[in-house]
FIKOL-55620 format. One line per field, with one value per residue (C-alpha): x, y, z negated. Coordinates in steps of 0.5 Angstrom, whole numbers, plus 2048, in hexadecimal, padded with zeros to 3 digits. Last residue first. Layout:
<sites>
c1	(X,...)
c2	(Y,...)
c3	(Z,...)
</sites>
This chain:
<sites>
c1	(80E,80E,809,80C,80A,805,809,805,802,804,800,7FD,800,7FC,7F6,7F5,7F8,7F5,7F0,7EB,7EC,7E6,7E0,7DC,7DC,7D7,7D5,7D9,7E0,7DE,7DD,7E3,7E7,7E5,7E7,7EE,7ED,7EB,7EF,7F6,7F3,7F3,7F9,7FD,7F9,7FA,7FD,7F8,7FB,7FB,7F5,7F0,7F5,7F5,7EE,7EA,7E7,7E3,7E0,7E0,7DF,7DF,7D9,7DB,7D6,7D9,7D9,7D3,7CE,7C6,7C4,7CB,7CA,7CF,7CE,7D4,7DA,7DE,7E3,7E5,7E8,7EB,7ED,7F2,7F4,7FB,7FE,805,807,801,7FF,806,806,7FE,801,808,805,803,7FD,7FD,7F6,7F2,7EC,7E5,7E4,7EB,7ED,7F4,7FB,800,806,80C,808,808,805,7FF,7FC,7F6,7F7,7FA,7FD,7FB,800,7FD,801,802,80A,80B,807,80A,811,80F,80E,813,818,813,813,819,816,80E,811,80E,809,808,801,800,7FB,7FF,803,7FF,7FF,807,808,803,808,80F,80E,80B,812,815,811,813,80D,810,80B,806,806,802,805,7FD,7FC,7F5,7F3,7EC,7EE,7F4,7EF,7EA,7F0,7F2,7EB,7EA,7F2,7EE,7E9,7E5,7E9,7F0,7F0,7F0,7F4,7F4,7FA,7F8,7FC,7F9,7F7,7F0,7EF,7EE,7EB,7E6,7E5,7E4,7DE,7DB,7DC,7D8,7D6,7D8,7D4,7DA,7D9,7D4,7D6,7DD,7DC,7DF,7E5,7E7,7E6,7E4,7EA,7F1,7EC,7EB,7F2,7F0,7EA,7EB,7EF,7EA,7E5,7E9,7EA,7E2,7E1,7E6,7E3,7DC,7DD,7E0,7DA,7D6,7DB,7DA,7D1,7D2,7D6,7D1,7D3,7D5,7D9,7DA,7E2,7E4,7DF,7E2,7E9,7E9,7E6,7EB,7F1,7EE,7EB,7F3,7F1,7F6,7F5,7ED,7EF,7EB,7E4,7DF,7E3,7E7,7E3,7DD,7E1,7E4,7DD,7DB,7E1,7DF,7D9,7DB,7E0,7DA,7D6,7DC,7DD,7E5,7EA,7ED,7ED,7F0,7F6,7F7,7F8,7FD,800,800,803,809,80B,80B,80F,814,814,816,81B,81E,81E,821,827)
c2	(7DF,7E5,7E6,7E6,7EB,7EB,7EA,7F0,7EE,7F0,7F3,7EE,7F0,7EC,7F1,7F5,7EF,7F2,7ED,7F1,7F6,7FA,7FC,7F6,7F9,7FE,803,7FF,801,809,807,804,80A,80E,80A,809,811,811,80C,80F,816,812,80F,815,819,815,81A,81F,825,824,821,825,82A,824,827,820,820,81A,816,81B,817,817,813,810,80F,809,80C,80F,80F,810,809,804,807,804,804,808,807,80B,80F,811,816,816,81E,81F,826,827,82B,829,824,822,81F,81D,819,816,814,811,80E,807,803,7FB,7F9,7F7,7F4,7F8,7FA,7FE,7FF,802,7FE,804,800,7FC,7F5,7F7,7FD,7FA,7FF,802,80A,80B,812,819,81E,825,82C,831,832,82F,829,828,828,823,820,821,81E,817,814,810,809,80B,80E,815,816,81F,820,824,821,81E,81B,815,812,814,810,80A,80A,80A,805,800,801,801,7F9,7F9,7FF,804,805,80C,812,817,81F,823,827,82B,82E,82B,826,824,823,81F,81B,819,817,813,810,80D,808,805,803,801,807,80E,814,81B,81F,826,82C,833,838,836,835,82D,82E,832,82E,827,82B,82D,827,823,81D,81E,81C,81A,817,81C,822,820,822,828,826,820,819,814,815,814,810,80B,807,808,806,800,7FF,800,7FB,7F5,7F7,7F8,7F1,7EE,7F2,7F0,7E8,7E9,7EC,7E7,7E2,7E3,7E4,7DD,7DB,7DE,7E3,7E4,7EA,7F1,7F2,7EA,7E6,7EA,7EA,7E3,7E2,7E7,7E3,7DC,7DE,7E0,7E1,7DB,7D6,7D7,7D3,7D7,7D6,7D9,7E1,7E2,7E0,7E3,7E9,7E8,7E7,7EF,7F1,7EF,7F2,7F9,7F9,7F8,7FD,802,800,7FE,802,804,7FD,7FA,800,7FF,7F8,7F8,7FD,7F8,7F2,7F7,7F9,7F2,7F0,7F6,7F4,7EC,7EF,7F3,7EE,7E9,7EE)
c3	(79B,79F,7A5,7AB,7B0,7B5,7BC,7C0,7C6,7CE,7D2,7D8,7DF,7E6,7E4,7EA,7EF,7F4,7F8,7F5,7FA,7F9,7FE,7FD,7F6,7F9,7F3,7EE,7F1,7F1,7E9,7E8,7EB,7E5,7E0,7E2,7E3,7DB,7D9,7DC,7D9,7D2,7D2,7D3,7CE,7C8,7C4,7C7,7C9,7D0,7D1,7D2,7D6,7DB,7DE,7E2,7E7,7E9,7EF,7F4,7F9,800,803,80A,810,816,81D,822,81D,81F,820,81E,816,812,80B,807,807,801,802,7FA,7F5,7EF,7EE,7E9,7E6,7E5,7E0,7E2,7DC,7DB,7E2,7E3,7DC,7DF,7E6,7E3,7DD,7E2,7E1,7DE,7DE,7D7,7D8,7D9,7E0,7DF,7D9,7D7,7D7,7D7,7DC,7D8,7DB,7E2,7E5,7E8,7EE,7ED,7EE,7F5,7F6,7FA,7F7,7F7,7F7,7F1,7F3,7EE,7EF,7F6,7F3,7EE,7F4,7F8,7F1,7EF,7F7,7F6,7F8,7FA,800,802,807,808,80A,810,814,818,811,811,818,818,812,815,81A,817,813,819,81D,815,814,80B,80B,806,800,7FF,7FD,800,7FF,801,806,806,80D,80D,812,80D,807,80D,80F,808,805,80B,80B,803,806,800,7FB,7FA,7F5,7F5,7F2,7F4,7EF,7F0,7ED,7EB,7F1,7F0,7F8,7F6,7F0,7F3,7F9,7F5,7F1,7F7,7FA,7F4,7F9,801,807,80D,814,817,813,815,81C,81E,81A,81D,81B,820,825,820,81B,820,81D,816,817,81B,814,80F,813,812,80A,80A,80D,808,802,805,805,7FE,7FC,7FF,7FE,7F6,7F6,7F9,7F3,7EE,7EA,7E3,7E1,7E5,7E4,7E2,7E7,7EC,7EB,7EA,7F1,7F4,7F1,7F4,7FB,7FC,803,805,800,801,808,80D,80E,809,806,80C,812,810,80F,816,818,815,819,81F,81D,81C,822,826,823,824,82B,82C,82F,829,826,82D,82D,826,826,82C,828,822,826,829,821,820,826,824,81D,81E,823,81E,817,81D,81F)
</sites>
């Protein structure tokens, strides 16, 4: 009765937050957002904001920096996350199709459109990078669905919204947990499944380089890909600038980052590991362009590969 009733004063909080938010000026909501970041990375107990985890990744994926140059990063990843979710909750009545022009400019489109009406499979991967529900929206406003696989929220009032949100454009949401048979159905079908790429398999996951150490991916993406002749498309939506003269919302570059063909690795003994590396590294080279953008508080790298005992020698 109390996991009910703490869901539902949830849920009425977050409405009451989406009624604000929708309602708010886009200026206005830009540097609400700009002075929870500040709040966030300066102001709050390092404890809470997990300033420690970020701060490790940081120095281990771009190296040496000096500790302002960390809160700076840090300080723009808060204000990026803030501002991704008044995206989100705007996206309805800022995006439309008439007008994706004015929001949207593209990087290698015309590849991504070949590829996307190839006829062959697609595994579209991202990351915690950028604001990944402007590549959905845009893909569903041009009519190209997608199977979106994503973890259940534990609030199911706020589950079901965000469920809704998502496959109003068309795509079909499916649970992370369960999710293996409708999406080799999709596949089989010559669809496209949209999923995340950056997320720590655990210590039996394939261990490829990202930022130069070893992080934990899981086989699943790579063996779908190889097993039904999928291409993978590693794309991005990337803020850019903001430009509050000439632009009524916030402008995103949607990037094709890579496109890779998975008949490269299929009969390659260590295709597996390959194709995971080449989308891992793919990924990273997004991140690098505006590492505000990226969740560094992720625990990317929270699993280590496991050495090998040297065996004893004889006596």
């Amino acid at each position: 009765m109390w996991r009910r009733t703490r869901h539902l004063l949830e849920y009425t909080a977050f409405r009451c937050v989406v009624a604000l938010v929708q309602a708010m000026p886009w200026r206005t909501s830009v540097r609400a957002c700009e002075w929870l970041g500040w709040v966030f990375a300066r102001v709050l107990p390092r404890k809470l904001t997990r300033y420690k985890v970020a701060r490790e990744n940081l120095l281990g994926a771009l190296g040496p920096l000096e500790e302002e140059e960390v809160l700076r990063i840090v300080e723009g990843m808060w204000t990026h996350l803030f501002r991704m979710v008044v995206e989100i909750l705007q996206l309805p009545r800022k995006l439309r199709l008439y007008n994706t022009s004015d929001v949207v400019t593209f990087r290698h489109r015309e590849e991504m459109s070949r590829t996307l009406c190839s006829g062959r499979p697609v595994i579209m991967l991202t990351g915690h990078f950028g604001n990944w529900e402007i590549a959905n929206r845009l893909l569903g406003l041009y009519g190209y669905r997608m199977c979106v696989v994503a973890r259940d929220l534990d609030n199911p009032y706020l589950h079901d919204w965000f469920a809704k949100y998502r496959q109003a454009d068309g795509h079909l949401l499916v649970p992370k947990q369960g999710s293996a048979e409708l999406v080799v159905e999709q596949l089989e079908r010559r669809g496209a499944v949209g999923m995340l790429c950056d997320q720590d398999a655990g210590p039996k996951g394939l261990f490829v380089e990202f930022f130069g150490r070893p992080a934990s991916t899981f086989k699943s993406i790579g063996l779908l890909a190889l097993q039904h002749r999928a291409v993978v498309v590693v794309s991005s939506a990337r803020r850019l600038p903001d430009d509050f003269r000439g632009s009524r919302w916030t402008r995103f570059e949607l990037g094709c980052e890579e496109i890779v063909d998975t008949d490269r690795f299929a009969n390659h003994p260590d295709g597996l590991k390959l194709l995971t590396a080449c989308y891992t590294n793919a990924l990273e080279r997004a991140v690098r362009r505006s590492p505000e953008q990226y969740f560094w508080v992720h625990r990317r790298w929270k699993s280590e590969p496991r050495r090998r005992s040297r065996p004893a020698r004889a006596a």
